[in-house]
Every structure is written in structure tokens, then in C-alpha cells.
C-alpha positions as CSV (number, residue, x, y, z in Angstrom):
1,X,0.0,0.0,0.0
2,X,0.5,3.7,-0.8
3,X,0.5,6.7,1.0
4,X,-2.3,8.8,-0.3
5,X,-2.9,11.2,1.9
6,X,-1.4,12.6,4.9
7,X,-2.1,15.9,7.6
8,X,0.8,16.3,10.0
9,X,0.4,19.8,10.3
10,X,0.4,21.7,13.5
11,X,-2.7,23.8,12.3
12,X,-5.2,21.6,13.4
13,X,-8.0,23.0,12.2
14,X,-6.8,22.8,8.5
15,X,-5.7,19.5,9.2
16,X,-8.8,18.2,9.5
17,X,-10.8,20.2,6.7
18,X,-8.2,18.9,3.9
19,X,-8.5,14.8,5.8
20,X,-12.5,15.4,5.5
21,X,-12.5,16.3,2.3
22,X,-10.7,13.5,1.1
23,X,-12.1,10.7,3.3
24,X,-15.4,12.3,1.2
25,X,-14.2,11.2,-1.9
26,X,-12.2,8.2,-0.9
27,X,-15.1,6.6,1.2
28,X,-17.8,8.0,1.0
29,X,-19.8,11.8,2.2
30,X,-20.6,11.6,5.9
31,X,-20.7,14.2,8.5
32,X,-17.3,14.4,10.4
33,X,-16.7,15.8,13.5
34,X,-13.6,16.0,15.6
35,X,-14.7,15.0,19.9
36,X,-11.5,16.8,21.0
37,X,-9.7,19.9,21.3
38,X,-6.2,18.4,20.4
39,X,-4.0,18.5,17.5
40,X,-6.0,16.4,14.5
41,X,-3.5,13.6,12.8
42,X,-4.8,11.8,9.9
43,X,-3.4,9.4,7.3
44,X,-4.2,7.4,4.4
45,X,-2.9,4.6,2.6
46,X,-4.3,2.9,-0.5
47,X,-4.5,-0.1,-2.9
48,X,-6.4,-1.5,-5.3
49,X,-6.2,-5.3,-5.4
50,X,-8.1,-7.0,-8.0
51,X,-12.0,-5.8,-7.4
52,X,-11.2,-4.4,-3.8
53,X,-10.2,-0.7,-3.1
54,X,-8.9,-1.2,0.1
55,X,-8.0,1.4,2.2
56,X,-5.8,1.7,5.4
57,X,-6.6,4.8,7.5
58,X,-5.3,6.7,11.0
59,X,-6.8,9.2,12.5
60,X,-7.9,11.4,15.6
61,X,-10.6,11.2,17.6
62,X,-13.4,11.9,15.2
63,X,-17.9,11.2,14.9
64,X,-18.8,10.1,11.8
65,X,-22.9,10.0,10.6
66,X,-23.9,9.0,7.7
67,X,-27.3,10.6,7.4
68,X,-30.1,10.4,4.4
69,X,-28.6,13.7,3.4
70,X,-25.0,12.5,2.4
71,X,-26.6,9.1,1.4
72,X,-27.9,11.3,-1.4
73,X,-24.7,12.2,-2.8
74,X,-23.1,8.4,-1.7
75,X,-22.5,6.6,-5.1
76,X,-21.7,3.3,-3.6
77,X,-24.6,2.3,-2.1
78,X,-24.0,-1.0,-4.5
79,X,-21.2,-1.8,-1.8
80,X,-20.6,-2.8,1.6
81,X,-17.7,-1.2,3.8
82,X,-15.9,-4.3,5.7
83,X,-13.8,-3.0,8.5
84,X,-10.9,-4.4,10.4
85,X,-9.7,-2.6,13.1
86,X,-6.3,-2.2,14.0
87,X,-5.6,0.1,16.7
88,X,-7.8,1.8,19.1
89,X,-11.6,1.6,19.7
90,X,-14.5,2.4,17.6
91,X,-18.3,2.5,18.3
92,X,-21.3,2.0,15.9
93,X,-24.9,1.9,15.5
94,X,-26.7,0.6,12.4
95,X,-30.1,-0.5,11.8
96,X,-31.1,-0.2,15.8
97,X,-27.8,-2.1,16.5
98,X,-24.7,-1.1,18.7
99,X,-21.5,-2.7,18.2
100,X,-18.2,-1.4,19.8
101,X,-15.0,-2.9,17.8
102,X,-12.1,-3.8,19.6
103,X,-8.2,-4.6,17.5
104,X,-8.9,-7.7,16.0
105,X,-12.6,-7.6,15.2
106,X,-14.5,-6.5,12.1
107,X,-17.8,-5.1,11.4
108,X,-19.6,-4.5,8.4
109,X,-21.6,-1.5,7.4
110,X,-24.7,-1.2,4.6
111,X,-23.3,2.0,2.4
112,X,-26.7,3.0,1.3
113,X,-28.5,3.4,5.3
114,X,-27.9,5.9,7.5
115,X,-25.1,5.1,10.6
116,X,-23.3,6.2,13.5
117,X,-19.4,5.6,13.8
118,X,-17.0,7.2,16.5
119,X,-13.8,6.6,18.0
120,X,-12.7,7.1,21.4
121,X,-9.2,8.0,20.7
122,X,-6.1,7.9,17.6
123,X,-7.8,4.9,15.1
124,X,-6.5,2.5,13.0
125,X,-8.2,0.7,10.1
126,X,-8.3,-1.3,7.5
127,X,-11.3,-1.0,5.3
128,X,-12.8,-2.9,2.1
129,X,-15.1,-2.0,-0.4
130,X,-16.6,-5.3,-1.2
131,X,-20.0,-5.3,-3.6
132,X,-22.9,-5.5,-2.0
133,X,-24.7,-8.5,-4.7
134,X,-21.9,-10.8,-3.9
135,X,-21.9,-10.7,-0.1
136,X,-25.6,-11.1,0.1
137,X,-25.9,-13.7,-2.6
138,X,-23.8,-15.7,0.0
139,X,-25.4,-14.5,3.7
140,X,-28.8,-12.7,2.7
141,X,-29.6,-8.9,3.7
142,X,-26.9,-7.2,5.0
143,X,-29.0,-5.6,7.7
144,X,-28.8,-9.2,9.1
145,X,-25.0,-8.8,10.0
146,X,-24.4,-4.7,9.7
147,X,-23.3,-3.2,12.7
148,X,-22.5,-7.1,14.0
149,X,-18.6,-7.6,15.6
150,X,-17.2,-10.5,14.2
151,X,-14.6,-11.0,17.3
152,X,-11.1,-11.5,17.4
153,X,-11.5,-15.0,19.0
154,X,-13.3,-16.9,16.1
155,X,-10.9,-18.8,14.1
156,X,-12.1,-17.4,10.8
157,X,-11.7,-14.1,11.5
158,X,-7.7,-15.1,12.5
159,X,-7.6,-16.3,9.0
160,X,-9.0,-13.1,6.8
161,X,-6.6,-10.8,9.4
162,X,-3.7,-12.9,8.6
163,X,-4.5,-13.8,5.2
164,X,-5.3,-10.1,4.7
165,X,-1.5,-8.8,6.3
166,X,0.2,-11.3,4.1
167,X,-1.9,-10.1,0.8
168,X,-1.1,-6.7,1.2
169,X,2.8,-7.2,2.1
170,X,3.0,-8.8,-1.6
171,X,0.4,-7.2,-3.5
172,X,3.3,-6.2,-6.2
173,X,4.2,-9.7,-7.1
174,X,0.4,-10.2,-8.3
175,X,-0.7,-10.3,-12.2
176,X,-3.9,-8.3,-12.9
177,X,-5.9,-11.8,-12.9
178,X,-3.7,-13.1,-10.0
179,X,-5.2,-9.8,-8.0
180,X,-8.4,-11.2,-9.0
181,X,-8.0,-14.2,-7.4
182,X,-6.7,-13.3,-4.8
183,X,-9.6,-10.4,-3.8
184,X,-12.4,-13.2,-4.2
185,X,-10.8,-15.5,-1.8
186,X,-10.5,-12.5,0.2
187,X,-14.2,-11.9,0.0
188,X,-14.7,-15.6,0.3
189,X,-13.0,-15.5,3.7
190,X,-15.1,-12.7,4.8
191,X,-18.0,-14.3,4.0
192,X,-17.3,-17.4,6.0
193,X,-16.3,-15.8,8.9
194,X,-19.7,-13.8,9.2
195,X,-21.7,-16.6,8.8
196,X,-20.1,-18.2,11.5
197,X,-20.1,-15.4,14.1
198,X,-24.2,-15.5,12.9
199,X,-24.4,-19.0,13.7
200,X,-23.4,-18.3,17.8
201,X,-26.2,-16.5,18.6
202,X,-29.2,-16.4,15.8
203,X,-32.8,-17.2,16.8
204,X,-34.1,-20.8,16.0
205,X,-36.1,-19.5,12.9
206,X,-33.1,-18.3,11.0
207,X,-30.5,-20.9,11.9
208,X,-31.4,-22.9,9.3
209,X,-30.9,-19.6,6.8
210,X,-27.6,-19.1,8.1
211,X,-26.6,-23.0,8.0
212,X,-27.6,-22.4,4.0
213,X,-25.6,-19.3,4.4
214,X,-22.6,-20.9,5.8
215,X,-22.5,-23.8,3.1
216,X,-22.8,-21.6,0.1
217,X,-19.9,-19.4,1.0
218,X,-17.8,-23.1,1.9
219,X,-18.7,-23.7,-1.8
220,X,-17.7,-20.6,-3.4
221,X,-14.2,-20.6,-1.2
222,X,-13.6,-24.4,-2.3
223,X,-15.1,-24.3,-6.0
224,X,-11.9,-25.9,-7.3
225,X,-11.9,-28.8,-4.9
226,X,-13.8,-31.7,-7.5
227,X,-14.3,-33.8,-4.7
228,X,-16.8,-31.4,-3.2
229,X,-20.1,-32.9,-3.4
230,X,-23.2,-33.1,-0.3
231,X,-21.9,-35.5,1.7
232,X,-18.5,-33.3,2.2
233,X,-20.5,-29.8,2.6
234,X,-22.5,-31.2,5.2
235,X,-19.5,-32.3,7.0
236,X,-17.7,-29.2,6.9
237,X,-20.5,-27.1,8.2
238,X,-21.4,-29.4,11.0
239,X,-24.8,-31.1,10.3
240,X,-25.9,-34.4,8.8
241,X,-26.7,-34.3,4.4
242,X,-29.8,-34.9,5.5
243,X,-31.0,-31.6,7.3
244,X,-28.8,-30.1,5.2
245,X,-30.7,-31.3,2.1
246,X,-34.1,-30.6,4.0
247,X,-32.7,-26.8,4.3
248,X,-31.8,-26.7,0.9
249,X,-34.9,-27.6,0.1
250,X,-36.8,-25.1,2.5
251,X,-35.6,-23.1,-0.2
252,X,-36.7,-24.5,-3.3
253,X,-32.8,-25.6,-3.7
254,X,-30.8,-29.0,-4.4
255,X,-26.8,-29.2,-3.0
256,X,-25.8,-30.7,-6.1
257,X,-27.5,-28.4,-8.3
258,X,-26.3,-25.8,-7.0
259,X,-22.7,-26.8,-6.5
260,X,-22.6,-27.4,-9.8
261,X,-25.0,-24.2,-11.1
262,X,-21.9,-22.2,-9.5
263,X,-19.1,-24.0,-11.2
264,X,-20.9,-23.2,-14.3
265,X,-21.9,-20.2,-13.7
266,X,-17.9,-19.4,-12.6
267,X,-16.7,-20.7,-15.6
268,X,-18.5,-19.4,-18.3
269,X,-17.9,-15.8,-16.0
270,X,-13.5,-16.7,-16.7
271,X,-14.5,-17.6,-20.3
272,X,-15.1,-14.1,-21.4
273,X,-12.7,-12.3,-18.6
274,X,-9.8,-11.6,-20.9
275,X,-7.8,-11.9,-17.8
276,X,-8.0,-15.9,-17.9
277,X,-7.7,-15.8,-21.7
278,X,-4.1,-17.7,-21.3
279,X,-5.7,-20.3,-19.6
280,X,-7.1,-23.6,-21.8
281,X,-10.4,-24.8,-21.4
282,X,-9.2,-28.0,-19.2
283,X,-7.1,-25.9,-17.1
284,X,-10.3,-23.7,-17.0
285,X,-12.3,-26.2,-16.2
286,X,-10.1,-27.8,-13.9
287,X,-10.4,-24.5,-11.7
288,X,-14.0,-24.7,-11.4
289,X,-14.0,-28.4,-10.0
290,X,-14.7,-30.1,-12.9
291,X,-13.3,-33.9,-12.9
292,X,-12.3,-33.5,-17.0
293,X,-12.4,-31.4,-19.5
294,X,-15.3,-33.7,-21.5
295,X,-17.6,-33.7,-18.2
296,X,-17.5,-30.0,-17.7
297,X,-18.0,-29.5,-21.9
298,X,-21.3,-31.8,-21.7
299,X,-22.7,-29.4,-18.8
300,X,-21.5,-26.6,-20.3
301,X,-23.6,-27.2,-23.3
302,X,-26.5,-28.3,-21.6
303,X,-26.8,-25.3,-19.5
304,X,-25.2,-22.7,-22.2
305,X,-26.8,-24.2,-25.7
306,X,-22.9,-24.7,-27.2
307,X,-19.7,-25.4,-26.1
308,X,-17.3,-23.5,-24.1
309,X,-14.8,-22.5,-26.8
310,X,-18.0,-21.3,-28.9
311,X,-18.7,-19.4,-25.6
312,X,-15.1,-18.2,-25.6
313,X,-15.2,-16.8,-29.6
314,X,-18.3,-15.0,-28.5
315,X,-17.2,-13.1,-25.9
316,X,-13.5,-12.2,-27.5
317,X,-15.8,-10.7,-30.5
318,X,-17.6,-8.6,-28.4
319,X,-14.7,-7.5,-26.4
320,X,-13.2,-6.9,-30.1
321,X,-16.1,-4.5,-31.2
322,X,-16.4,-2.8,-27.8
């Protein structure tokens, strides 16, 4: 990461005017006022890594509202801000929910509702962008987890801190589609460890919601593994096939089918990113969980009406003509 902005001046007044204005177009508008009288500090550092921005910040004591003023002007309401604190303490309140965040911990907040942040002292965060269809198409409405502290102690949320530091120590040695990858693990990671600080403590009616939750986003962070099939999700997220396929069900859905509707789905998405153009169709294929290269052309076909290199012509034309 990048410095991108810094305001180490002793004028602290000024200080904080030019770091407002720029944590307005960097995040997003908010109201921002300081809570003391000392001098203001505040830094930023930057990257983007495949489809993340991602965004390290310090700061002074400051209150931040997001109110349905500014969420006029917000043009990222198609996104959710995932935060991992680093230093300090931070309150907020989101959807008639209080969460203080502790080093260690990360919350999430909905971009396009009105919130409360405020720190209690110098801050230090890291924050992701992180679009909002592909974090609810794994754990539902966000207003079930905004606002939520995902705590230090669960084991998935050891992984995405670490997984996180070690990402952005080599973000250079990355290729475009390498940075790709890497971000939608990242996601991935995040995903799982939500659902499983929403398994401690939902009510009865939704756990079987957030069970469905917790397999999908095991699926989409193990899509290459082709020996993933029922038997193994339901053994990584703790309950026998059978509920699970009674859950799956509950919701008009089938394990299989919708294992292997996201292979497809996945691979046909690589088949027109000209970022995975240097990869064959079998090594393609292989990526997506796909046992051979002639099983994963027969599905292909039957869900897509032709067959993958067909697919592939198609959408290097287009790209051509754009």
C-alpha cells in the first residue's frame, strides 16, 4: 500500500478540513466531527487489489454520521464497507444495533442506510469495499449482519486478518488476474467468517438460513476442490446431508444443483474475462471443480446451448467490437 494522503500539520483545524474532504471522496460523504480539542493527525494509505479498493486509515478522535442527506450524494450504495480494526476503539450503530470494535474484530456496514461511527481516541483501520450482490448472494440482507462484531476470537476471523497482512505485504508480485483471485478469496474469507459469528447466537427460525448461508460461502471458497459434493459440505459445516438437504430444500434448492449451477456459472464468468484468456479450457475447467475437461463441456452445453470454446469466440468478439 501507498500513502495517499497525509495531515501532519500543527494547524489543526486545517488538518482536519483537507482529511474530511478527502475521506469524502475516498469513502464515501458523511458528516465528520472531531470530539476533541487536540491537534487532529490523519493518514491514508491505498491499494487497489483486483475488485477491492482497500483502504488503510489513522486518525484522531473523530464522529462520523452517515445521514439520508449525504446518502444522497453516496455513489456506492451498491457496496458494503468491511472494516478491520487495527488500533484503538470504535463505536457503531446501524439499523437499531450497537457494536463497539475492539483490535482484532470486524464489522460491516450497509453503504446505502444511515449510521453512526466514533472513535474514542487515535484509530486504525483497514477497510474494504466489497459489492454489496456478492456478499448477500452468500449471507442474505446485509441488515442481518451490519453493525455485527465479528470477534477477534473466532478462528475465521484469524484467518482473513492474517490472510489479509500477508496479501497486502506482496500485493506487487500479483498479475492483474492473479489480484483477481486473490480479492475473491478475500471476500470468500469474509463471508465465512460472518456466517459463522451468525451462527453463535441467531434465533431458532433463522438458523437454518444461516446454516444455507454458511454452506454456500464453503462452496464458493472451495469451487476448485472436484471432490466437493453433499456428503462433504455437510460435514464441513457441522450437520448431517440430510438436514442439510431438507434446508436446501426449505428453499426451493438442491446441494448438487447448486454446486454445480456455481461451477458453471464461474466458468462461463472466466471464459469471457480476458484476464483468464491464457488459460485452456481443461485448465479452465479444472479451476472450477470439474473432474475433465469432456464432463465440464457436456454441462456446459446443456446449461449454455454450445460449447465452451464457442462461448469463448463469443465473448473475445464482443470485447473486439467494444
Amino acid at each position: 500500500m501507498k500513502i495517499i494522503f497525509s495531515a501532519h500539520e500543527e494547524e489543526s483545524d486545517t488538518n482536519f478540513q483537507l482529511w474530511k474532504d478527502f475521506a469524502h471522496d475516498r469513502l464515501m460523504p458523511a458528516e465528520l466531527y472531531r470530539i476533541d480539542d487536540g491537534v487532529f493527525r490523519g493518514l491514508f494509505e491505498g491499494t487497489d487489489l483486483g475488485s477491492l479498493l482497500i483502504t488503510r486509515s489513522t486518525f484522531s478522535a473523530v464522529r462520523v454520521e452517515s445521514t439520508p442527506t449525504t446518502l444522497r450524494r453516496n455513489d456506492k450504495r451498491d457496496t458494503l464497507a468491511v472494516t478491520i480494526k487495527l488500533a484503538g476503539t470504535s463505536s457503531c450503530e446501524q439499523f437499531g444495533r450497537q457494536a463497539t470494535v475492539q483490535p482484532g474484530e470486524i464489522m460491516v456496514l450497509d453503504r446505502a442506510s444511515p449510521s453512526v461511527r466514533q472513535t474514542s481516541g487515535s484509530s486504525r483501520s483497514l477497510l474494504l469495499e466489497i459489492p454489496r450482490a456478492r456478499m448477500e448472494n452468500l449471507l442474505g440482507d446485509a441488515r442481518h449482519f451490519s453493525a455485527l462484531t465479528i470477534g477477534a476470537d473466532l478462528g475465521s476471523t484469524k484467518l482473513v486478518t492474517t490472510f489479509l497482512d500477508t496479501l497486502l505485504r506482496v500485493e506487487n508480485a500479483f498479475t492483474p488476474d492473479g489480484a483477481a483471485r486473490m480479492s475473491a478469496i478475500a471476500v470468500d474469507l469474509i463471508a465465512a467468517s460472518i456466517a459463522e459469528r451468525l451462527a453463535k447466537d441467531v434465533p431458532k427460525p433463522l438458523h437454518g438460513t444461516v446454516v444455507v448461508q454458511r454452506a454456500k460461502a464453503y462452496v464458493e471458497a472451495n469451487l476448485g476442490d472436484s471432490s466437493l459434493d453433499p456428503p462433504k459440505l455437510a460435514t464441513a459445516v457441522g450437520v448431517s446431508l440430510r438436514r442439510l438437504q431438507e434446508l436446501f430444500q426449505e428453499q426451493g434448492e438442491h446441494i448438487a444443483d447448486w454446486i454445480w449451477q456455481r461451477r458453471l456459472e464461474t466458468a462461463a464468468k472466466r471464459l469471457t474475462d480476458q484476464g483468464c484468456r491464457h488459460l485452456s479450457i481443461g485448465v479452465l475447467a479444472f479451476g472450477c471443480g470439474f473432474a475433465s475437461q469432456a464432463h465440464f463441456s457436456r454441462r456446459f452445453r446443456d446449461r449454455y446451448g454450445m460449447a465452451p470454446s464457442d462461448f469463448r469466440h463469443l465473448a473475445d468478439a464482443a470485447h473486439s467490437n467494444a
